[in-house]
VOPAMAR-560012 format. One record per atom (N, C-alpha, C, CB): residue in one letter; x, y, z; residue number from 1. Coordinates in nm, 2 decimals. Atoms other than C-alpha are relative to their C-alpha. Glycine has a CB too. Example, Ala and Ser with C-alpha at 12.3 -4.5 7.8 and 13.67 -1.06 7.14 Angstrom:
REM residues 2
 r     px     py     pz   k
 A   0.09  -0.12   0.00   1
 A   1.23  -0.45   0.78   1
 A   0.09   0.12   0.00   1
 A  -0.10   0.00   0.12   1
 S  -0.09  -0.11   0.00   2
 S   1.37  -0.11   0.71   2
 S  -0.08   0.11   0.08   2
 S   0.04   0.05  -0.14   2
This chain:
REM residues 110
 r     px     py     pz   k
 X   0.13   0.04  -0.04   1
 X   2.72   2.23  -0.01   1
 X  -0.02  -0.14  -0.05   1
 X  -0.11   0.09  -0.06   1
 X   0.02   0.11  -0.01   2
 X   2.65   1.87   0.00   2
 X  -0.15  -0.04   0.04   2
 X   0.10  -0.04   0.07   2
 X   0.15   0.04  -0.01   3
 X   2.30   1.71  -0.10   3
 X   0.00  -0.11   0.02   3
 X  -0.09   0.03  -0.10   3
 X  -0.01   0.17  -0.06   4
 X   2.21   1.40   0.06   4
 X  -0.15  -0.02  -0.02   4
 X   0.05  -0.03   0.19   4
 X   0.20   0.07  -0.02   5
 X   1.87   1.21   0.08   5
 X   0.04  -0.04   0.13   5
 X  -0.07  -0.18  -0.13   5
 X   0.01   0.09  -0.14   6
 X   1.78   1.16   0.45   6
 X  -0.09  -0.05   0.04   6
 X   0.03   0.05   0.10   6
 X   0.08   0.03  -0.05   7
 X   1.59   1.02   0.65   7
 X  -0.17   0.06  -0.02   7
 X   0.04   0.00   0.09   7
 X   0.12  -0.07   0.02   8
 X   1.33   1.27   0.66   8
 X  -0.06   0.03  -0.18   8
 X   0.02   0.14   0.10   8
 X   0.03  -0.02   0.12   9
 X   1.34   1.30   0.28   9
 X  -0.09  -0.14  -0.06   9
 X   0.13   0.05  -0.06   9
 X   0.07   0.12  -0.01  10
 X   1.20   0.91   0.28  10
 X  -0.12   0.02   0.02  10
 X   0.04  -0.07   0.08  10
 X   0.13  -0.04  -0.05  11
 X   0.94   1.00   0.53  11
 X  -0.05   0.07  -0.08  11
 X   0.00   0.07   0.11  11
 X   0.10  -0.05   0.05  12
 X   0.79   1.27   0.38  12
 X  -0.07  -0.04  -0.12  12
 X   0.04   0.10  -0.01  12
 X   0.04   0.03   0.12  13
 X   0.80   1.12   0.01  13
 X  -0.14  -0.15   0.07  13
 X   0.18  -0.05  -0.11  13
 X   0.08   0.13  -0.05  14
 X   0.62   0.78   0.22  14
 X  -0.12   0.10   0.02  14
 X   0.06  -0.10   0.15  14
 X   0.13  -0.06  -0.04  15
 X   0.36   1.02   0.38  15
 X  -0.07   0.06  -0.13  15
 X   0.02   0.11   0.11  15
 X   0.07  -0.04   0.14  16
 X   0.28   1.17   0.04  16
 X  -0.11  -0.08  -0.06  16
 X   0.09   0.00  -0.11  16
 X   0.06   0.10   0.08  17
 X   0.22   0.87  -0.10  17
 X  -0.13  -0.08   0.07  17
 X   0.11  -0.10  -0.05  17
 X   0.15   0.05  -0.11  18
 X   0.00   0.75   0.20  18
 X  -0.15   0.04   0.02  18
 X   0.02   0.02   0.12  18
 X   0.07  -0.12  -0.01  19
 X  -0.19   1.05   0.21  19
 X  -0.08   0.02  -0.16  19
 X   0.12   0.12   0.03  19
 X   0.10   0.00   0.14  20
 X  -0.30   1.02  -0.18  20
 X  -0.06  -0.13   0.01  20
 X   0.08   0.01  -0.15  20
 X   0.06   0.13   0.00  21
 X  -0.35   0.62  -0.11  21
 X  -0.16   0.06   0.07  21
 X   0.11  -0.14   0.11  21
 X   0.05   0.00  -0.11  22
 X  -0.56   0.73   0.16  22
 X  -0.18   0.07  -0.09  22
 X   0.11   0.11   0.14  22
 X   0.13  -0.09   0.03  23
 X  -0.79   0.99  -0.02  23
 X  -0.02  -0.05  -0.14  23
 X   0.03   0.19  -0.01  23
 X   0.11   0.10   0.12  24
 X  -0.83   0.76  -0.36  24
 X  -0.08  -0.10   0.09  24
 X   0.10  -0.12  -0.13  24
 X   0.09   0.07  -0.08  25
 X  -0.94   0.49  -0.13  25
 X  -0.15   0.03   0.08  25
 X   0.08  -0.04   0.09  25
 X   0.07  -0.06  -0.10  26
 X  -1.16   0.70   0.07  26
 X  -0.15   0.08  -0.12  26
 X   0.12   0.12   0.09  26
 X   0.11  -0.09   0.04  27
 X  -1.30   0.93  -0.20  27
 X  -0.06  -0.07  -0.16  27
 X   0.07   0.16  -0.02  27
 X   0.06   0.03   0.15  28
 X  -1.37   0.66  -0.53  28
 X  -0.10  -0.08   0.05  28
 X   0.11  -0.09  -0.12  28
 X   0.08   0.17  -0.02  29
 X  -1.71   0.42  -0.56  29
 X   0.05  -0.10  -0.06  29
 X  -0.14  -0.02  -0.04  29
 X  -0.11   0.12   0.05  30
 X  -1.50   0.21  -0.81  30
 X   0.04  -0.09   0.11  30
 X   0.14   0.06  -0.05  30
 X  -0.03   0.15  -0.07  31
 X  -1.43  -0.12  -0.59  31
 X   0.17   0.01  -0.09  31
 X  -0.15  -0.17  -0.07  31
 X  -0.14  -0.01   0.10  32
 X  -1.07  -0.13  -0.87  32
 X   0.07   0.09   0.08  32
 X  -0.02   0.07  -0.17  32
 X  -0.06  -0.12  -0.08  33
 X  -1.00   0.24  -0.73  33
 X   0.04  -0.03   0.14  33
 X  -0.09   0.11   0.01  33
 X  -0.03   0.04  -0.15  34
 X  -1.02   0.14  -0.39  34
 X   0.09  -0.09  -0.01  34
 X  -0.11  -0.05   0.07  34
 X  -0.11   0.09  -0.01  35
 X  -0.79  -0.15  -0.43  35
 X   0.09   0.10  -0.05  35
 X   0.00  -0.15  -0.08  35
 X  -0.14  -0.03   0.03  36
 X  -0.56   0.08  -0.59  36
 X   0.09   0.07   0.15  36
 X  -0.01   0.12  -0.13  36
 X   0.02  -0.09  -0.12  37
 X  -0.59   0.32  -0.29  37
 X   0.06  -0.08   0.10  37
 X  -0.14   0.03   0.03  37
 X  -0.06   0.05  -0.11  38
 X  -0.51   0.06  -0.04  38
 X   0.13  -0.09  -0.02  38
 X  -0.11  -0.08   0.05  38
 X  -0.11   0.04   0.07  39
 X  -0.22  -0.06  -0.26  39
 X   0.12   0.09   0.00  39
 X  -0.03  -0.03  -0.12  39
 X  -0.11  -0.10  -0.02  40
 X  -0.06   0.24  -0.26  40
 X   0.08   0.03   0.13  40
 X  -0.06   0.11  -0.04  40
 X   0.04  -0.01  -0.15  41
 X  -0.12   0.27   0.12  41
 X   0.12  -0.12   0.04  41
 X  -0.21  -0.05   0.05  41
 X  -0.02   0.09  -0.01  42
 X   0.05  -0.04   0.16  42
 X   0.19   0.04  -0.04  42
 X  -0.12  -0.08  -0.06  42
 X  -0.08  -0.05   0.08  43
 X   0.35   0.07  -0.09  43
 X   0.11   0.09   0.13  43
 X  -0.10   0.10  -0.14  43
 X  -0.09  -0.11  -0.10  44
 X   0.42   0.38   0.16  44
 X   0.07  -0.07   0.10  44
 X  -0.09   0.10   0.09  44
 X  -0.03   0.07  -0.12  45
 X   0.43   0.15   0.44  45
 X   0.15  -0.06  -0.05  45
 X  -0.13  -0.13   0.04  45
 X  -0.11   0.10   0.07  46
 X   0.72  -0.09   0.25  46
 X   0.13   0.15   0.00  46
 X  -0.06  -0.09  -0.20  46
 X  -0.14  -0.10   0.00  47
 X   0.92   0.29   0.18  47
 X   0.02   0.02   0.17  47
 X  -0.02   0.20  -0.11  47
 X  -0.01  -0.07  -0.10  48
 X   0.88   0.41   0.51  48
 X   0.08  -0.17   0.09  48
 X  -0.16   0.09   0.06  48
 X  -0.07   0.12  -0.11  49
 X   1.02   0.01   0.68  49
 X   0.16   0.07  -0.07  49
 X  -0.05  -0.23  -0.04  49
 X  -0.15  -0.02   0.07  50
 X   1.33   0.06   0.42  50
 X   0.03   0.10   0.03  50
 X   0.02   0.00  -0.14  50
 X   0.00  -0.08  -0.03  51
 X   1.39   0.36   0.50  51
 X   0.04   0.03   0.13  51
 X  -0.09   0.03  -0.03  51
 X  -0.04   0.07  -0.17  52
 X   1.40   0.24   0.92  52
 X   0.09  -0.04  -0.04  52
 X  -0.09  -0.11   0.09  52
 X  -0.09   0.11   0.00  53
 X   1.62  -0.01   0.81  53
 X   0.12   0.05  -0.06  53
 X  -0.05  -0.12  -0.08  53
 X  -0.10  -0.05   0.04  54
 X   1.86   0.20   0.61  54
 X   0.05   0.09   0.10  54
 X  -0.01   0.04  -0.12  54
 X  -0.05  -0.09  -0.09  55
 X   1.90   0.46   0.84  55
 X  -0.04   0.02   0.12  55
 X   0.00   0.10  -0.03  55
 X  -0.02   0.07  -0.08  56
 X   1.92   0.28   1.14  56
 X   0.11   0.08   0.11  56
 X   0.04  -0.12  -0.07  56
 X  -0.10  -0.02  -0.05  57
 X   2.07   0.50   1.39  57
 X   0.10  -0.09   0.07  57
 X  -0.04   0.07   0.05  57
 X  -0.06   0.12  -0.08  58
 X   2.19   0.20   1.62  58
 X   0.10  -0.07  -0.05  58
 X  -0.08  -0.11   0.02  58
 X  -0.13   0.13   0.01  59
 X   2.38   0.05   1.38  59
 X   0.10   0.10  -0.13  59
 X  -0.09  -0.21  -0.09  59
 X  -0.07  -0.05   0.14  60
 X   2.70   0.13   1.12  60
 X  -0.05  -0.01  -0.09  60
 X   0.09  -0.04  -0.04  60
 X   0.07  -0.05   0.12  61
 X   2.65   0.23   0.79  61
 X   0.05  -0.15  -0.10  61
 X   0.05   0.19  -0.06  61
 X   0.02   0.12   0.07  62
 X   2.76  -0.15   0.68  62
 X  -0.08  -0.18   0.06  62
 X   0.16  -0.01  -0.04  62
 X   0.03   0.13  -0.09  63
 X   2.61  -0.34   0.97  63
 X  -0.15  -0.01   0.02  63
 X   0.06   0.01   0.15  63
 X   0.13   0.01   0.00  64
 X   2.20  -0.28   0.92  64
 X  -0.03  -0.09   0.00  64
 X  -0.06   0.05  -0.06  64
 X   0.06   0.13   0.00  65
 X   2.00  -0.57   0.99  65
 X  -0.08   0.02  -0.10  65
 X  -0.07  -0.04   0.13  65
 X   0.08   0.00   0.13  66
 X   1.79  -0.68   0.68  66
 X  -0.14   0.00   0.07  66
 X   0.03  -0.14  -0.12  66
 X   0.13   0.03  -0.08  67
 X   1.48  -0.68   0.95  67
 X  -0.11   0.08  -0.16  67
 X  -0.01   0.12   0.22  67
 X   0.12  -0.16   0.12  68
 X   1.29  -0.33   0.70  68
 X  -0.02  -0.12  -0.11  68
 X   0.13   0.23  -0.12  68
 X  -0.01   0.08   0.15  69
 X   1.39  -0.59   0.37  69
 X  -0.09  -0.11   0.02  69
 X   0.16  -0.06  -0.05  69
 X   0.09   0.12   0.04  70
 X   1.23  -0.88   0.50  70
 X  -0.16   0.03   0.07  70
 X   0.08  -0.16   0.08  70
 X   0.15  -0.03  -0.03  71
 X   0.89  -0.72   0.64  71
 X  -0.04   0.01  -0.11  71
 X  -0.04   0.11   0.08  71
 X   0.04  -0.07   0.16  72
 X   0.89  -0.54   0.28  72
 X  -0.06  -0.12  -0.04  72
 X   0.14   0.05  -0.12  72
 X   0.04   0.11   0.08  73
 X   0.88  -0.89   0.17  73
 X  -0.14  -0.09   0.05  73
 X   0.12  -0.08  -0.01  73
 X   0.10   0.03  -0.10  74
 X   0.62  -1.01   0.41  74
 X  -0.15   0.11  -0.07  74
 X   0.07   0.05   0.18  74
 X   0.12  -0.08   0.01  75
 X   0.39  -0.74   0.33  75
 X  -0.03   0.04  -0.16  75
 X   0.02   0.13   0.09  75
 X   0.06   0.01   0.19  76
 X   0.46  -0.77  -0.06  76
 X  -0.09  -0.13  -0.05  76
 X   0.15  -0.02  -0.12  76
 X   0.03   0.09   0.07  77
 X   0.37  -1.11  -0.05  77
 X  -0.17   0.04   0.06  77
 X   0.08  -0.15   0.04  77
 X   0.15   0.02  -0.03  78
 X   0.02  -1.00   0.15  78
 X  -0.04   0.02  -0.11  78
 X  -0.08   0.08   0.10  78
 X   0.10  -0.07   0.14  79
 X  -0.07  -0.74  -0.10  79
 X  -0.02  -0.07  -0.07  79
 X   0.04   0.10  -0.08  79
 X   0.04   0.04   0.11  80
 X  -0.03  -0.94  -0.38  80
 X  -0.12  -0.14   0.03  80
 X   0.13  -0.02  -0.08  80
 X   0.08   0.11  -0.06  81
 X  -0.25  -1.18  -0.20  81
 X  -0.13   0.02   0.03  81
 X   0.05  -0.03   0.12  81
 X   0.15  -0.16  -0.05  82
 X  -0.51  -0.91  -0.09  82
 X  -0.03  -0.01  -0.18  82
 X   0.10   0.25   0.09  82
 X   0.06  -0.04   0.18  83
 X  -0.50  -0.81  -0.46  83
 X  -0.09  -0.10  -0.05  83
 X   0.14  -0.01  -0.12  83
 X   0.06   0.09   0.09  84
 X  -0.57  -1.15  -0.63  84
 X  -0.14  -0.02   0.10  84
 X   0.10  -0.15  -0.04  84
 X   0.14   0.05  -0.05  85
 X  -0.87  -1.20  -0.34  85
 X  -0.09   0.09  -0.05  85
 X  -0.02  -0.02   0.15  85
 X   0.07  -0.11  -0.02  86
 X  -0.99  -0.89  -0.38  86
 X  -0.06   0.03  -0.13  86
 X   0.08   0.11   0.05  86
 X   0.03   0.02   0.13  87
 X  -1.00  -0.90  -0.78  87
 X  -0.07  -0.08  -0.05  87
 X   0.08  -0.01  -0.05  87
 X   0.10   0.10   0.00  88
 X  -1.15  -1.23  -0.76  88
 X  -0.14   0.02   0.02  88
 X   0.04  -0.07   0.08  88
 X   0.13  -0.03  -0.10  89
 X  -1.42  -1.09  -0.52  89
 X  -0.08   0.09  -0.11  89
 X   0.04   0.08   0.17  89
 X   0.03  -0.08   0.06  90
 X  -1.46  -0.79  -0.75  90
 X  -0.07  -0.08  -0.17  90
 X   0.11   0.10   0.02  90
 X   0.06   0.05   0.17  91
 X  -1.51  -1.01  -1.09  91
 X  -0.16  -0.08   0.03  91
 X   0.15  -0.14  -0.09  91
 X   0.12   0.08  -0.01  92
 X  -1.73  -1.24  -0.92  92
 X  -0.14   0.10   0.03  92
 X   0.02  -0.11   0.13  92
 X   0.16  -0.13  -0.02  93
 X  -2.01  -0.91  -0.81  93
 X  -0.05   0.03  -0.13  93
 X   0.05   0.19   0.07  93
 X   0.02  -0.09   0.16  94
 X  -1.94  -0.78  -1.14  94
 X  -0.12  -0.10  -0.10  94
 X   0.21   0.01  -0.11  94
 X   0.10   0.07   0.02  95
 X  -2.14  -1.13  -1.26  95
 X  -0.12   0.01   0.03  95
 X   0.03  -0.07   0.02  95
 X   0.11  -0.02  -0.07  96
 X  -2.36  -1.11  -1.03  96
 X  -0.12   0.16  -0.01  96
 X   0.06  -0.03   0.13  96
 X   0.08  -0.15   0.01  97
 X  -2.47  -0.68  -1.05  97
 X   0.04   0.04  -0.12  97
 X   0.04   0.13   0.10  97
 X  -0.05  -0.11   0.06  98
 X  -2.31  -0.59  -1.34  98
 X   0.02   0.13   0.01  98
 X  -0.03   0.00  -0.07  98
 X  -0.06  -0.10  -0.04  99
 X  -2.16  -0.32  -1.16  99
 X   0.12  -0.01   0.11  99
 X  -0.09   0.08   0.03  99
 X  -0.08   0.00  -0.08 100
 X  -1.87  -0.26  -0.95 100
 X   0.05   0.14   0.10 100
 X   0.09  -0.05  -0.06 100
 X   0.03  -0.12  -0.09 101
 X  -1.97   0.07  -0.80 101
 X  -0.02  -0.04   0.15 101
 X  -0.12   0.09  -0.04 101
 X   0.05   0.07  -0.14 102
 X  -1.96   0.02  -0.44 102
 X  -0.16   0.05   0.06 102
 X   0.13   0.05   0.13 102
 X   0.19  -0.03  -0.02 103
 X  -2.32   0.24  -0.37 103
 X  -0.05  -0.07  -0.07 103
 X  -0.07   0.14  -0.04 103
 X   0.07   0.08   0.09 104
 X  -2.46   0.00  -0.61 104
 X   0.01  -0.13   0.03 104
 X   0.03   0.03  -0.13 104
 X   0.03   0.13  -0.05 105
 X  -2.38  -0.31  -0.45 105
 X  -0.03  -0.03   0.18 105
 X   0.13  -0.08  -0.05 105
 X   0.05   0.06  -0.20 106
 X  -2.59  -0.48  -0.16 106
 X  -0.01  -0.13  -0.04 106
 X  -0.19   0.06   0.10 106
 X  -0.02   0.15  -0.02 107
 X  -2.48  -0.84  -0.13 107
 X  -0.11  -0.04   0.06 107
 X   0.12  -0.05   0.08 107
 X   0.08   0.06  -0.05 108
 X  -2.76  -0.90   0.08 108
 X  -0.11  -0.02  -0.07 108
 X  -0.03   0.04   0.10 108
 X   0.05   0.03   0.06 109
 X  -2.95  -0.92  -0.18 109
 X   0.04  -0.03  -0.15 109
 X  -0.06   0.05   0.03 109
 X  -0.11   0.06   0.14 110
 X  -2.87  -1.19  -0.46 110
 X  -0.16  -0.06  -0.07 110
 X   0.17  -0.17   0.04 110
């Protein structure tokens, strides 16, 4: 008997992790939580390209294009890009309400 990691063992572990991104994002008022949530979300996405890219029916098992590696990288550099705006955005409310509950903030009024 011979255990392998396949394809679908990727997938599912990705959808897991999407699937919990999905329901912190969805179910915290925390503004923090929510970034985590859509971080994680984001995370899945990066296993599930690698994942394409490694097991690549189309191609041999030494000839995969690095396409999955360099989106990963593409979409690591958003996040962390997303992050610092998003952290920024969050510190600057936090001045402004002293809170960072999202029911508790209405920008339209400053």
């Amino acid at each position: 008997m011979s255990l392998s990691v396949t394809l679908a063992h990727y997938l599912a572990v990705s959808g897991v992790v999407f699937g919990i991104g999905i329901a912190v994002a969805l179910g915290k008022r925390n503004a923090i939580a929510v970034l985590m949530g859509v971080e994680l979300m984001l995370n899945a996405a990066n296993l599930a390209l690698l994942a394409f890219s490694r097991f690549g029916a189309a191609f041999e098992a030494g000839d995969a294009p690095l396409a999955g590696h360099a989106f990963v990288v593409f979409v690591l550099t958003v996040a962390a890009a997303e992050a610092a705006v998003a952290l920024a955005m969050a510190v600057l409310v936090y001045r402004h309400r002293e809170t960072i509950e999202l029911d508790r903030i209405n920008l339209m009024r400053w």
